[in-house]
Structures are given as structure tokens and as C-alpha cells.
C-alpha positions in Angstrom: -12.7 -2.3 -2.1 -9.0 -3.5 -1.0 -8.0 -2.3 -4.8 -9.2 0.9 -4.4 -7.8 1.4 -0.5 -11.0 1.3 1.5 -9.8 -2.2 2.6 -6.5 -3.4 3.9 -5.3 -7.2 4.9 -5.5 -7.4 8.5 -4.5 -11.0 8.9 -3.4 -14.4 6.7 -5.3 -17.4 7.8 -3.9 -20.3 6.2 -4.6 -19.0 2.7 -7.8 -16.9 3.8 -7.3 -13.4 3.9 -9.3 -11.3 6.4 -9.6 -7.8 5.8 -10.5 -4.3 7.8 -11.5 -1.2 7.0 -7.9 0.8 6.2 -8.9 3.4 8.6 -8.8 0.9 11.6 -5.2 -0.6 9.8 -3.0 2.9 9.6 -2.8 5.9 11.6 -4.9 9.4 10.6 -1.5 10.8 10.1 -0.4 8.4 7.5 -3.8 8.7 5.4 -3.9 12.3 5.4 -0.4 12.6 3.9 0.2 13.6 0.4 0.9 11.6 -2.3 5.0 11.5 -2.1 5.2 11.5 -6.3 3.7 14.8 -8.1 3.6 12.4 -11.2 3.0 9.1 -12.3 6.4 8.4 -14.0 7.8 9.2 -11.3 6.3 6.3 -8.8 7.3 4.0 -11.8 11.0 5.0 -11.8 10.8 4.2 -7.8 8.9 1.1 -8.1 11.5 -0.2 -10.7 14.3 0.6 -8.5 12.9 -1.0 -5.6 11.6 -4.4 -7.7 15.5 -4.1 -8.5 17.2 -3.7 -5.2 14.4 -6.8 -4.0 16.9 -9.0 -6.1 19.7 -7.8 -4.3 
């Protein structure tokens, strides 16, 4: 369920991981929002550049 977005991390215990439904985790506005890339390619060309700019 967290790998398809009906669950999010809500906290780290030690190296448990409790999780919440994603509705109680981020704001209606924020999971009613588009999808910010009209295609795949171009979410990989963003993801590379920010795994990039991480080494930075």
C-alpha cells in the first residue's frame, strides 16, 4: 500500500517504520493536484538532475 500511495511514513522508530493513511499525512490540496510531468521521460530527466545536484 505505501508503494502504491495509499500509505505514507508517519514516523521512524529506531528502524521500525510506522505508517498512516496518506490522506491524514498531506493536505487535500496537495493530493488533488495534477501530475506536474505530462510524460514519463520527462520526471526521469528531473529525477536525474536532482540525484545530480544531491552530490553537490
Amino acid at each position: 500500500m505505501f508503494h502504491i500511495g495509499d500509505l505514507g511514513i508517519y514516523q521512524k522508530k529506531n528502524t521500525q517504520k510506522v505508517y498512516e493513511l496518506i490522506e491524514r499525512l498531506l493536505p487535500n490540496e496537495l493530493l488533488r493536484s495534477s501530475d506536474p510531468f505530462e510524460t514519463d521521460e520527462q520526471f526521469y530527466q528531473w529525477y536525474v538532475k536532482r540525484r545530480i545536484g544531491a552530490w553537490e
